[in-house]
Structure formats: structure tokens, C-alpha cells
Phi, psi and omega in degrees: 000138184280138183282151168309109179270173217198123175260100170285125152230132188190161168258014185267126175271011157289321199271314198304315178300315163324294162333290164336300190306314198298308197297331197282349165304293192257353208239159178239122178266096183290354175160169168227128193235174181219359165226169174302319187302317182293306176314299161308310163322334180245319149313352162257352179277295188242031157040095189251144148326314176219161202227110154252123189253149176257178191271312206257120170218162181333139160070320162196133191306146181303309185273002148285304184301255221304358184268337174275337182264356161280320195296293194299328196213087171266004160313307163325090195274174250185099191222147191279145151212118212225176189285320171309103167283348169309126147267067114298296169302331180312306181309315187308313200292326158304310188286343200262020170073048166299173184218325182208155200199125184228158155296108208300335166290342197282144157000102195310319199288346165291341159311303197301292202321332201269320176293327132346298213260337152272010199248332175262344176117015177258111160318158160210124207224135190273159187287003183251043153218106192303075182211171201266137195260324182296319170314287177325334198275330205240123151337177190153184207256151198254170200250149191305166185122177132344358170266339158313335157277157165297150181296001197261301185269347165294327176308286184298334171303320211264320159315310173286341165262352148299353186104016200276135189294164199282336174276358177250338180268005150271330155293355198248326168312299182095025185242192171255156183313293147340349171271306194291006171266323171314292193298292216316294144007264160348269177327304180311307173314296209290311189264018190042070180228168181248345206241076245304305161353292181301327189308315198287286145010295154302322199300324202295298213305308185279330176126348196299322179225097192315173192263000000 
């Protein structure tokens, strides 16, 4: 019987070996990546049963990456597992078409158990995050935040609060400087901050970028 294949993604390479250890018992692990980007590129490639991602990683956020991997690959299922315990995020991360979602504290045996279980079509959501599971499955008003920006102006957002200069987050983008200054522009507006500073700041506070 073919074992469930399976795309890690995160940028620590402690957890990521940890994983390893855990997923290879039962899971056929087809790669591993350390940024959003990378991920969607290889989640189009080798099309995995299962995708496990954190929200905040390099270049592009788990739940911009995961609004893209529903669209590319939607076979897939998507199960988060990250340091954020809000359910906010919990939420973001459903609507942005998660199937399951765990906290990095929790129990190694609780993985196996949450890929199982979307692997059968049952959300999973662990239990040291309070939230209605049921809620989570049906669209509903989004939450204040970064959901409130375009996927465009979150990309910059989020570049520019890794430190990336306005002529490098137009290369990594594929636009012009002058775009990313428009959008940059835009946000700065949407979230009323003056400052690159404040920008960076909101990204940590939402989960976009680490501190």
C-alpha cells in the first residue's frame, strides 16, 4: 500500500529534522523547503498528498502561500503547524483553505493523528486551540488584519518588513520599483503607520514575519 506523500514546510531546521524523524515512520516525505515561495513551486511539482506549512515563514506567509496551493493544487490537503495559538489565525488559516491546524507544542503523536484525519476529509484542529471547528469549515467575515489587504499588497508587505529594499522586493515580485512604492504607499494608508518601522511591527504582531 502507497504510504501518504508528504511536503514540509518551515524554516527552522531543528523542527524540520524532528519532523523527519516523526513523518518517516508512516509518511513518505517527498522534500523539504524553508520559505512560501519555494513551497508553492514545489507543491506544484511534485504534487503532494499533504502539505505541512507554519504561517510565519520567509518571502511569503504560510496563509498567502496557502490561498495559492489551494488554487494550484488542490488535492492537496494543507495542515499548519505553527507556534500561533490564536483563533484568529486559526481562522485565517481555514478560510485561506487549510484542512488542519496544530501548534508546535503539542504531543509528536498528535500529527500523525491530524494527517490521518484530513487524509479522511475531517478538519483537525488540536485541542489546545479554542475554537468551533464547525465555524471554521463555512467562509464568515474576516478578520481584521492583514486580511483586510490585497494579496499584492500583503506580498509587500511582508517583503519589506523582511528588510527587503523597494528595488529588491520588485525583483522578487516581478514588478517595478514604482509598483512596489504605490502599493507600499497603499498600506501605509490602509493601516494608518508612517513608518517603515511601524510596518515591520504590524507584520511581527500578525504572524507575517518573526520578530
Amino acid at each position: 500500500m502507497r504510504k501518504p506523500r508528504v511536503l514540509l514546510a518551515d524554516d527552522h531546521a531543528l523542527v524540520v529534522e524532528g519532523l523527519r524523524t516523526l513523518l518517516e515512520r508512516e509518511f513518505e516525505l517527498i522534500g523539504t523547503v524553508a520559505d512560501g515561495r519555494t513551497l508553492v513551486e514545489e507543491a506544484g511539482r511534485l504534487k503532494p498528498d499533504v502539505i505541512l506549512l507554519d504561517i510565519s515563514m520567509p518571502h511569503l506567509n504560510g496563509i498567502d502561500a496557502a490561498r495559492q496551493l489551494t488554487r494550484l493544487v488542490p488535492a492537496s490537503k494543507l495542515v499548519f503547524v505553527t507556534m500561533h495559538a490564536d483563533p484568529t489565525y486559526v481562522s485565517e488559516a481555514f478560510r485561506a483553505g487549510a484542512s488542519g491546524y496544530l501548534v508546535k507544542r503539542c504531543a509528536a503523536g498528535e500529527l500523525v493523528q491530524a494527517i490521518r484525519s484530513v487524509l479522511l476529509g475531517r478538519p483537525y484542529v488540536t485541542p489546545l486551540v479554542t475554537v468551533d471547528v464547525r465555524q471554521l469549515a463555512s467562509p464568515g467575515k474576516r478578520a481584521a488584519g492583514p486580511g483586510r489587504l490585497t494579496t499584492r499588497q500583503r506580498e509587500v508587505l511582508q517583503l519589506v518588513a523582511e528588510g527587503g529594499s523597494s528595488k529588491e522586493v520588485a525583483s522578487a515580485l516581478g514588478v517595478s520599483v514604482k509598483t512596489v512604492e504605490f502599493h507600499k504607499a497603499r498600506i501605509m494608508d490602509k493601516l494608518n503607520v508612517r513608518t517603515t518601522a511601524e510596518l515591520t511591527r504590524y507584520a511581527v504582531a500578525h504572524g507575517l514575519v518573526t520578530a
